[in-house]
N, C-alpha and C positions, 0 to 999 in steps of 0.2 A: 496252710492257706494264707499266712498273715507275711510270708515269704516276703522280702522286699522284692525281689525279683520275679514272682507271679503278674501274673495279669489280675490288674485291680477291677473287682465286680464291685458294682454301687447299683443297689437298691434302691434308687431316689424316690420311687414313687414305693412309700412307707406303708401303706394298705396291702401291700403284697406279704408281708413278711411274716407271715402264719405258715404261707407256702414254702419260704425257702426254708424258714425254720424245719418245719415237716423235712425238706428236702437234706440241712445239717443233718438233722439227727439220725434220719436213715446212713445217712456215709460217718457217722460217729459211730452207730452202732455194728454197721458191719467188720470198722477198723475190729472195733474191741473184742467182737465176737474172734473174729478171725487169729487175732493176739489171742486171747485166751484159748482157744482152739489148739493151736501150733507152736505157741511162744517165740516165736519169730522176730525180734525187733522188728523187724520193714512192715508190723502192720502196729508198732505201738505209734498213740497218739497221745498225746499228752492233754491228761484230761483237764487242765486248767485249760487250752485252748478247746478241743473236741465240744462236741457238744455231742448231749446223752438223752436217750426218753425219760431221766428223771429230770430235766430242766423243760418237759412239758405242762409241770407244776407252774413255774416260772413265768409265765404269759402274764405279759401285765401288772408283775406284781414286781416290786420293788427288790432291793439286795436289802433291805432292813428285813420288811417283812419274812422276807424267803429264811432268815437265821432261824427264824423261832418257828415257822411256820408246824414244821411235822411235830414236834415240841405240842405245841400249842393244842395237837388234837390225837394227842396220843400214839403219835407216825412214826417215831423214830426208829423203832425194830420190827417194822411191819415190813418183812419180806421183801414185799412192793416196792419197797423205797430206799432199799438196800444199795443202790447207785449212789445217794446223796451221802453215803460214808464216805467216799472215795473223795470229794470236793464239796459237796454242798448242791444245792439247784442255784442252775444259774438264773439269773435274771433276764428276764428277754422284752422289753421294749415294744408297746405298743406300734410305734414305728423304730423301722432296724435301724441301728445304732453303729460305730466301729467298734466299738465293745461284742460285737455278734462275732462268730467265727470265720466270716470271710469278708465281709459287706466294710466296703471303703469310703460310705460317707453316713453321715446321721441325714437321713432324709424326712420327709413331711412337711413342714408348713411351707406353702405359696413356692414354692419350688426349689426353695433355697440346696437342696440334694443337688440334682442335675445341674443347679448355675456353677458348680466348684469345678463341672467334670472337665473345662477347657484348662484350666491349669493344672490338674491333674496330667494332664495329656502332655503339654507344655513344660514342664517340668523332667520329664522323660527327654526328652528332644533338649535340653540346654544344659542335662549333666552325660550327653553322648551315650546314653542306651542305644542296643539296636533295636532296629524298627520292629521286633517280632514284639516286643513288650506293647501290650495293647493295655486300655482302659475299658471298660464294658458297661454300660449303663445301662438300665431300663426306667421307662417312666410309662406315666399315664397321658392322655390327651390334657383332660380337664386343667392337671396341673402345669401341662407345656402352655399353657393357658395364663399363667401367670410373670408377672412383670420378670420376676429374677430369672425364669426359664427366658423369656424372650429376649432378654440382655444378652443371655449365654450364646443366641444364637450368633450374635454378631460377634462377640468374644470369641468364638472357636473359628470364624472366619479368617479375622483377623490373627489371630495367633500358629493359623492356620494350621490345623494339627490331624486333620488329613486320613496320616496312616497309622495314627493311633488310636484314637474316638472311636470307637462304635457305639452308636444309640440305636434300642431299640425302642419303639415308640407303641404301644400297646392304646390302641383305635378302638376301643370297648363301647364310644360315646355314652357315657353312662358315667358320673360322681355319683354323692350319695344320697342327692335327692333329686335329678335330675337328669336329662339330656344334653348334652353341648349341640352339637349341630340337629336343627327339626324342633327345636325347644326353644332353648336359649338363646339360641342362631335361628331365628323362624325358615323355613324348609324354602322359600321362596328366595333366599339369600345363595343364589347356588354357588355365586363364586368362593366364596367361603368353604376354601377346601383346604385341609392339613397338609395335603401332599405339597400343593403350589406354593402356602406358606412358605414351608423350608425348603424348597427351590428356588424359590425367589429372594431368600437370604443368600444365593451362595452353593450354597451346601448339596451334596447329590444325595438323590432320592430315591429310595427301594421300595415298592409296596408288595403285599401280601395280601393275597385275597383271605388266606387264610391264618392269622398270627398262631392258632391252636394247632397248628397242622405241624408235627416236627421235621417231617422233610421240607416244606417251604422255608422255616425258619434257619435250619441247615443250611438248604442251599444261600440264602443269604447271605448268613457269615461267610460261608467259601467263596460268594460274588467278592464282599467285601477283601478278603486274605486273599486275592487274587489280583488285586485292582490295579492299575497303573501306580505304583510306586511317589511319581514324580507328580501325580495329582492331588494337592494337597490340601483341597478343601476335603471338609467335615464329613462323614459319611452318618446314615441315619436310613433304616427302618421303618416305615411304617405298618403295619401289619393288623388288620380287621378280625378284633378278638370279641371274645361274649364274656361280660361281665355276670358271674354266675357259671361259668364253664362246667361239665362235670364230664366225664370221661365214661359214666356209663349211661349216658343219654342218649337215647335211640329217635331220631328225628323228633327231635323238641318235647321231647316226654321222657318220662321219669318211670319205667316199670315200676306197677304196684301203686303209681301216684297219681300220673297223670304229668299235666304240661307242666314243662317245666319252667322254674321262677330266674328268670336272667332280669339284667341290666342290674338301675338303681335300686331294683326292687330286694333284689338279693343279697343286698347289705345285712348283714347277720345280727343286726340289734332287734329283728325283726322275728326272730325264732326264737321260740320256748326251746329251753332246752330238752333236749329226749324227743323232739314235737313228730308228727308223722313226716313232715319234709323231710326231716334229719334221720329218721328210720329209713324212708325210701332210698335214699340218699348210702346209708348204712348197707344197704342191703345187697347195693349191686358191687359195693367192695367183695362182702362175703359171698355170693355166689360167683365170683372171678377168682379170686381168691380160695375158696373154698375151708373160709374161716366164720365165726359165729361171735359177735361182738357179747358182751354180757350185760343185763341188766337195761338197754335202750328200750326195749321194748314195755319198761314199767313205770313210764313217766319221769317227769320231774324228780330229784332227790334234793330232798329242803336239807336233808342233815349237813353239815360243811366235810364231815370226816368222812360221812360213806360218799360223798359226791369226790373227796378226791380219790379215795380209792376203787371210786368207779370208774372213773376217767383213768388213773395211771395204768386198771388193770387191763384198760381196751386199748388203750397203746401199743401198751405188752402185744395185746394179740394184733395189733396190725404189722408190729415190728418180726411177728413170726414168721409174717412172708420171708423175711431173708433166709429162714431156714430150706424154703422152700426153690424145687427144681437150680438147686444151684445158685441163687440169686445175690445172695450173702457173698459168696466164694468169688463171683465174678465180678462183683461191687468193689470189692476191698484190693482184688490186683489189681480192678482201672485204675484206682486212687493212687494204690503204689506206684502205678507207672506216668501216673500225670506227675507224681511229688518228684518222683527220679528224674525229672525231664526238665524238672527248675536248677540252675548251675546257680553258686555261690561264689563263680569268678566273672559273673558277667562283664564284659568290655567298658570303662565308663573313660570320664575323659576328667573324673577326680576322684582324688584319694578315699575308698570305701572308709579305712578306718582312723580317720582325724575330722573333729568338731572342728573345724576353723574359728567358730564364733564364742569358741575357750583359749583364745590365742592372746597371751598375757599383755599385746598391743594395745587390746580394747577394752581395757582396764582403766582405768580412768586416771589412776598413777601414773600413766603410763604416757597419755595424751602430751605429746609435744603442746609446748605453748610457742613456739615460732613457726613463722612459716614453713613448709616443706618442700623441697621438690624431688620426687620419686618417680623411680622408673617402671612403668607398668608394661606387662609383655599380652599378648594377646593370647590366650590359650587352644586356640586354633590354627589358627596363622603362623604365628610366633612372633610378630610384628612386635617392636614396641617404643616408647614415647615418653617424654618424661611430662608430670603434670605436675599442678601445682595445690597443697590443700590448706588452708588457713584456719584451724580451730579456734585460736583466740586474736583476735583485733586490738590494735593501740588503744589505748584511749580516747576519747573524742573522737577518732574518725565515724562519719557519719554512714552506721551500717544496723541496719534492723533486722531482728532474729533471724527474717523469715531467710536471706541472705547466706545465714552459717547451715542453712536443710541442707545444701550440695556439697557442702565441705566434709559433714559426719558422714555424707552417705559415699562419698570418695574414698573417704578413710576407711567405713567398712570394708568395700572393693575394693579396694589396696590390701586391708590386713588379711582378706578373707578370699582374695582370688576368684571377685566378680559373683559372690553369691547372694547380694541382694538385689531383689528386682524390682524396679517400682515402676507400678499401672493408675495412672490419672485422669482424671474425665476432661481431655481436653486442656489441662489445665497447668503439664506439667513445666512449662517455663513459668508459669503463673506464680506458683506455689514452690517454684527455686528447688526442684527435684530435677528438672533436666540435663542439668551439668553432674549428676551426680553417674553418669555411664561414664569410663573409660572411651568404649566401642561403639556409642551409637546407638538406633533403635536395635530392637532384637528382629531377627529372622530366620526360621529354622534353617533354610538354604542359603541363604545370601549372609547372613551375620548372627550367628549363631551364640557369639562370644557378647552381644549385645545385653545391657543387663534395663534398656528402656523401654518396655511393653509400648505401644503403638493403640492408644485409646482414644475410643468417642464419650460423651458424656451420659454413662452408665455407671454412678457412683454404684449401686448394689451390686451388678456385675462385675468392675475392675474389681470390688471386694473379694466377690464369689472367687473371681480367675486368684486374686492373692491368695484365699485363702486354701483352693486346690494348689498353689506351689509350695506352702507350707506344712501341707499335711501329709506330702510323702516323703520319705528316707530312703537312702541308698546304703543304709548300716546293716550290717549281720549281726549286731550288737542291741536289739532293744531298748536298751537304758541310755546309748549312745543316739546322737543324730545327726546325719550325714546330710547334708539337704540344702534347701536355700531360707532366706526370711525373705519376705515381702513388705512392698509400701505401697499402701493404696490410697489418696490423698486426692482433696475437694476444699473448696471453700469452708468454713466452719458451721457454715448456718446449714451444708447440705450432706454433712454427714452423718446424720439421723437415719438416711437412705441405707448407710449401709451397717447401721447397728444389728440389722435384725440377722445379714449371715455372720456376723461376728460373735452372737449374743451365741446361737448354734454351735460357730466355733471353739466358743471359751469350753460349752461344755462337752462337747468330743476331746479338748484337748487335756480337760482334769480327768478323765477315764481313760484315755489309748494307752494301750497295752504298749505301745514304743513309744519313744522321744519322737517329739514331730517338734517343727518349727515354728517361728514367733510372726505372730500379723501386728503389721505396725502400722497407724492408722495416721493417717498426717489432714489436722484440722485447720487450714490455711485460711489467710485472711481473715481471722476471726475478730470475736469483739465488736464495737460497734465503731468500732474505727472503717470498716469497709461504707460505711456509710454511700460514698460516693456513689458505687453501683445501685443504689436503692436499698432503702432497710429491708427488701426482701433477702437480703445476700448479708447481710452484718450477722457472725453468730453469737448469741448471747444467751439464749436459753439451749441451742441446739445441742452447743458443744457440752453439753453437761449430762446427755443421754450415757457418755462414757462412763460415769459414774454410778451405771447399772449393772455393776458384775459383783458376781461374791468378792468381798474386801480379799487382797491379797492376788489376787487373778488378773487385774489390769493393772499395768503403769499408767497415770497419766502424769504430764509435763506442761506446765503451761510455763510459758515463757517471755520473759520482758525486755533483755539485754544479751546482744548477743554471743559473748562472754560465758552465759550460763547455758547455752544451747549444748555444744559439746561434754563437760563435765555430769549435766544432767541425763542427758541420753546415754551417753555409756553407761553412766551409774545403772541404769535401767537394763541396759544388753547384759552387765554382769550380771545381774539378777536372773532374770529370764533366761540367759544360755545354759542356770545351775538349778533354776528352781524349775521343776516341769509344768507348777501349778499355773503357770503365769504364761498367758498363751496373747496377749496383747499387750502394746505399746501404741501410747497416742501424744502425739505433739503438738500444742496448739501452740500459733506464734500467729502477730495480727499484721495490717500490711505494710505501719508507717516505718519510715527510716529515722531513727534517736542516733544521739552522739554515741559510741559504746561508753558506759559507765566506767570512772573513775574511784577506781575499787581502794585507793589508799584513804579514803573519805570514807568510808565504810568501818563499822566496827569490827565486821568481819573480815580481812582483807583478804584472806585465800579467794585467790582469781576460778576456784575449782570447787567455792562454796556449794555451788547448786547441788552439787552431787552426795550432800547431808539431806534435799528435800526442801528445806530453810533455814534462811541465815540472817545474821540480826545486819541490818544498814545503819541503824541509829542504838545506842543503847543509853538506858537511864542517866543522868547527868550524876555522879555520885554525890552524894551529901546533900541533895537535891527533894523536897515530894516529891513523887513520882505522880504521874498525872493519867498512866495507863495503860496498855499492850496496843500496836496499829500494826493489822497483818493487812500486807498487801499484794494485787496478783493482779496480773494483766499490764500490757505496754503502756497505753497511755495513764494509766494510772499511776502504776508507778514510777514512772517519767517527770511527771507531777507533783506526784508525791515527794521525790528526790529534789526539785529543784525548790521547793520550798521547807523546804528543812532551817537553810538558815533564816526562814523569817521566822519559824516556831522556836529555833532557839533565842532568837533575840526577845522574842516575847515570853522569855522564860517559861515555856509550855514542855514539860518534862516528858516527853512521852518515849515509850519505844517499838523500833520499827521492824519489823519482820517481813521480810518477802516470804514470799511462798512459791515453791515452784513444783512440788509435787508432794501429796499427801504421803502416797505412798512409800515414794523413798525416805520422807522423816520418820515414819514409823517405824521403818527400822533399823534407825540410828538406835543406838546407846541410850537407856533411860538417860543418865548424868547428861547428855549432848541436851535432850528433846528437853527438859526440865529446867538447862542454861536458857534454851531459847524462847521457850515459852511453858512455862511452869504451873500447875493444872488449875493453882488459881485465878489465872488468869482471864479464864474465860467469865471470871464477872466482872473484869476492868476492861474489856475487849472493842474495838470497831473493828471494820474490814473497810477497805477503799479494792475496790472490782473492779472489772470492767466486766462482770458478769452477774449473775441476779442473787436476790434472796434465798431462793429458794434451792439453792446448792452452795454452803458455805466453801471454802479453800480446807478447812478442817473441820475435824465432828466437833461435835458437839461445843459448838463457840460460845452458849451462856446466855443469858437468860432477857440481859438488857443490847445484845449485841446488835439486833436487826434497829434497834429503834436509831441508832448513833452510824449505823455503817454508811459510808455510798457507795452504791452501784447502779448498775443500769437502770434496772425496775424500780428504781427509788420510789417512784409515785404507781408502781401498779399499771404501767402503761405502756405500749407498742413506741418506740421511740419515731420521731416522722423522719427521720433521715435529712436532707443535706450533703453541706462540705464535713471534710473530717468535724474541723476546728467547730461550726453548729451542732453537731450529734454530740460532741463530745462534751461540749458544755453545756447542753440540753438533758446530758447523762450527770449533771451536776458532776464530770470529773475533769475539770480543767482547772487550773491550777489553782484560781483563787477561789473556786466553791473546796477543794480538796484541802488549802487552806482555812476558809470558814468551818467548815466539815470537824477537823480536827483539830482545832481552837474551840469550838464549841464541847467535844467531845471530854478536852483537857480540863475546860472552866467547872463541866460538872458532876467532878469528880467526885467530890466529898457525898451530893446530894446523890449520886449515883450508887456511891458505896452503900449511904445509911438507908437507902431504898432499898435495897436487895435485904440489909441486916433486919428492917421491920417486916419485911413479907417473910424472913428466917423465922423471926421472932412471935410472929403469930400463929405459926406451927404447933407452938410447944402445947 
């Protein structure tokens, strides 16, 4: 199922997945029957992927828990549970996961599931799949209801992806405490219809009167798999279902019960277990079926041991139907014949088995430091051009970070044959990604070979659309990834918007069962240097949401000088193309234009420093006091910072000076590197000069007296009013002669700084 070459089913709407689960383990358990039966390889499954009736233990409960679990209550050689030798129980996800055995997005919160499904789609279409390779969604109304869902609509528009999408849209009107339309939507509101909604994005529309009905829902998909080819808007489903459905419901009642419980009401946190619903409910399986569940009918079981082996033993018996009228038998050949029907040479228009972004170009040894001009071929066409890419700049010519974005992302395209794609809210000449296409916008028909997504200003959605292009592979290799990376990039102050399908991302990307690709998240204009647009748009606290992933998981980059934009990003592509844990890169860079830094002035003079994380600019004066560690981070800061160096050396003020340009790549540098540059005592001799807040240092744990001596934005606890640069920025007390006061002040009280930290030691004892 995990086939690169199947059609990708995405469970987005997470509520459902008790169901498919149910629906895995039936076609898990008929493989294995069938294998043990006949021993026929073409029905083995491999049960690290398969899933079994003893991962019905599993529901909601964790992969910690689940080790000790049968342990824990005496289970381990109980008959019953005799599956969990073979691999363990798996773990199964209150909402479905890709960690499930077929489901291709982590779905649940605010829709974030369904917003990936256009680049999902997209993705197929720009490494030359044929058109038979579909994506298959389902969702909910409620949650098509939400911001990230309704971004996707315009995303799959634009991206136009046609005749691969199918969404099916499951019209229950019913979440879990309520109604959407007649409720929520007062009844009087008639225009308020789902169907016009997504016809009037675009997109064509299918409804169903009946979604529970399987020949309507059939004929659909064949409407669909039928459709004009050359019609390339989105296709979508809507289909009028009952929340509460049950199959042996005979016009709105329940044999033996009475009427039966639909909509929000039937949300199941709402039943006792064993309760009479769930026996009526029970009963019309077993007289269809002509099986007899055990023990339901005696209430509640408080003990934890006989309740699980109450529950695994009625598994067992609903799993018996397979033995029954054939059904087993006739299960296990469909599946052989769907698996047989997936090829392993499908057509593509790049090489299934080479990582491009392991190509020793993008190695940061490797980075030409003069200009280039190379020839780039169109991989469609066969067109080609020669362009030009500048990773490191003279000295003094006047070029700020934000400048060298188009250049690394050329460079990728060039080493890597067009496989990064970057989607911008509007914004991408802004933020200096637009020059980074060889080909142009992207267009599945018209320019295919295009690596520049065509966006409106939907920071969550370009994310979403990025991070469906990174989440599929074209590899028969698992451990390998064959695929593209993504840049999905905003202002700094507004990409908090797309933390939350990121945050999702990171942790589908520490569990997938294959290599998937890197989201690289680009924080433009940041700092409070954007001032000029309004302090609404300056980011200062924003960009710091990055710093909410398991350590180790994200790269971030901040950036001062354009010089370190190159050496520090690839440092970051190496890592992430080798480490799988590391499913994000974020690059902040702000919007003014500085001379490039004059690196022979520097203590460190490798023009390629950035790529250690940090590197010393000033170091202690030898035979000198020393007067204290200054880590500094951000453009205008460290701008400042640099051009008054020689007044702090004339005033004999010993200090030394560290840029910072990424936590993460110094951590892992060499103890001997990280203890040259700043050495662990240090953080009780420490400032910081920012152009961002207190409340997220450049490194952990910076010391004790650190916040009282640093400057940054938030210096005084307060919303900056904005202005010209040149007011914000001295209003941030970081212009040159407060960043001078700043650290003149910092040097003078030194001593009384030390013996303050030794008496607060001292009265420990």
């Amino acid at each position: 199922p995990k086939h690169p070459y199947a059609d990708k089913f995405m469970l987005a709407g997470g509520h459902n997945a008790p169901v498919t689960y149910a629906m895995w383990m039936i076609m898990g358990e008929a493989l294995a029957r069938k294998h043990a039966q006949t021993g026929d390889d073409r029905y083995y499954a491999d049960p690290k992927q398969a899933m079994l009736s003893i991962d019905a233990l599993g529901f909601r409960r964790g992969s910690g828990a689940l080790k000790t679990l049968l342990q824990q209550y005496n289970l381990e050689d109980h008959p019953l549970m005799a599956q969990a030798k073979i691999r363990g129980i798996r773990a199964l996800a209150g909402h479905a996961e890709t960690t499930d055995l077929t489901n291709d997005v982590n779905g649940g919160p605010s829709g974030i599931g369904i917003a990936t499904a256009a680049g999902k789609a997209a993705f197929w279409d720009i490494i030359g799949a044929p058109d038979s390779l579909k994506i298959l969604a389902i969702e909910g109304e409620f949650a098509m209801t939400s911001g990230h869902s309704q971004e996707m609509k315009t995303q799959a528009v634009a991206q136009q992806v046609g005749k691969r999408l199918r969404i099916l849209l499951s019209y229950n009107n019913a979440g879990i405490d309520d109604e959407l339309v007649g409720s929520v939507i007062k009844p009087e509101y008639e225009a308020y219809r789902i169907q016009d909604q997504w016809a009037s994005y675009g997109w064509n529309v299918l409804a169903l009167d009946n979604g529970n009905d399987y020949d309507q829902v059939v004929a659909a998909l064949k409407t669909m798999e039928d459709w004009d080819p050359t019609d390339n808007r989105p296709m979508i489903v809507v289909g009028r279902t009952v929340k509460g459905w049950w199959p042996g419901a005979d016009n709105g009642n329940i044999p033996g019960y009475g009427e039966q419980i639909i909509s929000y009401h039937s949300h199941p946190y709402a039943f006792a277990m064993n309760g009479d619903y769930f026996q009526a409910l029970a009963a019309t399986f077993e007289q269809h079926f002509g099986v007899e569940f055990q023990g339901i009918r005696d209430g509640a079981v408080s003990d934890t041991r006989e309740r699980l082996i109450q529950f695994k033993q009625n598994i067992d018996i609903a799993m018996s139907v397979l033995e029954k009228n054939g059904l087993g038998d006739w299960l296990a050949e469909r599946l052989v014949e769907i698996g047989d029907s997936v090829i392993d040479d499908l057509p593509l228009r790049i090489d299934r088995k080479i990582d491009p972004f392991l190509d020793p170009r993008l190695g940061v040894h490797s980075l030409p430091m003069e200009p280039q001009a190379v020839t780039v071929q169109n991989p469609v066409t066969g067109a080609e051009k020669e362009v030009s890419i500048t990773l490191f700049e003279e000295p003094g010519r006047v070029r700020g970070t934000r400048r060298a974005i188009s250049e690394i992302i050329k460079w990728m395209n060039y080493v890597t044959g067009n496989r990064l794609i970057t989607v911008a809210a509007d914004l991408s000449d802004s933020i200096n990604v637009e020059s980074g296409s060889f080909w142009g916008h992207y267009d599945p028909v018209e320019n295919p070979a295009g690596t520049r997504f065509k966006a409106v200003i939907q920071e969550a959605g370009n994310a979403s659309t990025a991070i469906g292009l990174v989440g599929q592979t074209a590899s028969l290799d698992p451990n390998q990834h064959v695929g593209l990376w993504a840049l999905s990039g905003s202002y700094g102050a507004f990409t908090p918007l797309m933390y939350l399908p990121a945050r999702v991302w990171s942790q589908q990307n520490q569990d997938s069962p294959f290599r998937v690709g890197v989201l690289n998240i680009m924080a433009g204009h940041s700092g409070p240097e954007t001032a000029a647009d309004a302090r609404t748009h300056f980011g200062i606290f924003s960009p710091q949401v990055w710093k909410l992933f398991p350590r180790h998981q994200v790269i971030t980059l901040s950036f001062w000088d354009y010089n370190d934009v190159a050496p520090g990003y690839f440092a970051a592509v190496e890592i992430a193309a080798r480490d799988p844990k590391v499913g994000v890169i974020v690059l902040e860079v702000a919007r003014p234009d500085f001379p490039v830094a004059d690196r022979s002035t520097f203590a460190d003079t490798d023009p390629k420093a950035a790529a250690k994380g940090m590197y010393v600019i000033r170091d202690f004066e030898p035979g000198k006091p020393k007067h204290g560690y200054v880590v500094v981070q951000g453009s205008s800061s460290t701008v400042n910072l640099v051009a008054v160096l020689p007044r702090l050396e004339e005033e004999g003020l010993n200090v030394k000076v560290i840029a910072a340009i990424s936590e993460e790549l110094f951590y892992r540098q060499p103890e001997e590197y990280r203890d040259s540059v700043i050495p662990p005592e240090a953080r009780y001799d420490l400032m910081v000069v920012s152009t961002g807040t207190r409340r997220v240092w450049p490194l952990q744990d910076p010391g004790p007296l650190t916040d009282e001596y640093s400057l940054v934005s938030d210096w005084h606890d307060q919303w900056l009013t904005g202005g010209t640069e040149a007011d914000v920025i001295s209003e941030a007390h970081l212009d040159a002669e407060s960043v001078f006061q700043g650290v003149k002040r910092f040097a003078l009280d030194h001593d009384s700084r030390i013996s303050r930290q030794m008496a607060h030691l001292e009265s420990l004892r």
